[in-house]
C-alpha positions as CSV (number, residue, x, y, z in Angstrom):
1,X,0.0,0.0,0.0
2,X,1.7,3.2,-1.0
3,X,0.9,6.7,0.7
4,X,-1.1,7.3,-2.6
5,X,-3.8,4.6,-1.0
6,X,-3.5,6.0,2.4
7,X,-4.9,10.2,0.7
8,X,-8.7,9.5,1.0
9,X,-8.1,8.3,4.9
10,X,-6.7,11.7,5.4
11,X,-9.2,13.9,4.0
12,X,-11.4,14.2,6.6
13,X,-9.0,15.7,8.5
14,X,-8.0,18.5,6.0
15,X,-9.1,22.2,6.6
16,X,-12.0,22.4,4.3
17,X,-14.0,19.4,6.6
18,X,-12.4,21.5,9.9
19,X,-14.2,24.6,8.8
20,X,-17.9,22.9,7.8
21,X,-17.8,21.7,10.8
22,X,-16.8,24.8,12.5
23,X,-21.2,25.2,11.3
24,X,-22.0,23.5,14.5
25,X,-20.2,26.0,17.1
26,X,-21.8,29.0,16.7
27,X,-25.9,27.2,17.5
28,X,-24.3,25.6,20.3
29,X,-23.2,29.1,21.3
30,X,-26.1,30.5,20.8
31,X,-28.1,27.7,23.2
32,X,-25.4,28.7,25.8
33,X,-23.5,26.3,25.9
34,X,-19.9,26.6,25.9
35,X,-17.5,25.0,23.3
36,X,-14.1,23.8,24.0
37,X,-11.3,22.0,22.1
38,X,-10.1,18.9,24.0
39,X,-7.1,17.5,22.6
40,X,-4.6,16.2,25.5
41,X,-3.5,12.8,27.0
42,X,-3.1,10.7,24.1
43,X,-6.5,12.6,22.2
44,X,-6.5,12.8,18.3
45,X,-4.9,16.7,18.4
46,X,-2.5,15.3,21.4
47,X,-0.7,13.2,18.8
48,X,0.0,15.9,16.8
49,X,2.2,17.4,18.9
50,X,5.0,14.5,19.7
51,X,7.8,13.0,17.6
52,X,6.9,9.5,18.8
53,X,3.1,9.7,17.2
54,X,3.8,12.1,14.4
55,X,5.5,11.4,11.7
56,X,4.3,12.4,9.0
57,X,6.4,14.0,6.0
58,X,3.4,16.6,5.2
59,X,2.7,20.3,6.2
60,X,1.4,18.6,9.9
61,X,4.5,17.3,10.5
62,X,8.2,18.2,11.5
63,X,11.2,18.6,13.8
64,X,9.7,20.6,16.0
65,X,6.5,21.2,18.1
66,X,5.7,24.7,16.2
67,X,5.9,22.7,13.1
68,X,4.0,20.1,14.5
69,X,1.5,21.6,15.9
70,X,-0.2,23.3,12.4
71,X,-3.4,21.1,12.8
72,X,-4.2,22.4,16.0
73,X,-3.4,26.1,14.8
74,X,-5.6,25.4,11.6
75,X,-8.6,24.1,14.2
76,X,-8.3,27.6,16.1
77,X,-7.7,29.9,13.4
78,X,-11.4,28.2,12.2
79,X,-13.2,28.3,15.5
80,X,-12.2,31.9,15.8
81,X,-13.3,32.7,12.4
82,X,-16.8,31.0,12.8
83,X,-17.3,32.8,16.3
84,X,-14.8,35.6,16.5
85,X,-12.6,36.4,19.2
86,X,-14.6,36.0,22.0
């Protein structure tokens, strides 16, 4: 299996799919409920962040925790543009 094979079990987790579903956040708001991002302790974002889970060769991936840690930047930067700064 090449990494060709592996593209379509990545796509869900490219930008476009984190911003649709950045569509949820803002009703939930609204209700009054508060949203946070959990991603520690071994969580799907967690793994971004360490050398021994990521490895990838792609723009999520790299020598150091600023590189690694673009998928958790690209979550924020969409959270904060579906309900602003506050």
């Amino acid at each position: 299996m090449s990494r060709l094979d592996l593209t379509p079990l990545f796509e869900p987790f490219h930008l476009k799919n984190i911003t649709l579903n950045t569509r949820f956040i803002m009703p939930a708001m609204n209700r009054g409920w508060t949203v946070e991002v959990h991603g520690a302790h071994g969580y799907f974002i967690d793994q971004f962040f360490w050398p021994e889970t990521n490895v990838r060769t792609d723009c999520y991936g790299g020598a150091t925790v600023l590189e690694r840690a673009g998928y958790t930047l690209e979550i924020v930067r969409a959270i904060r543009a579906a309900v602003g700064q506050a």
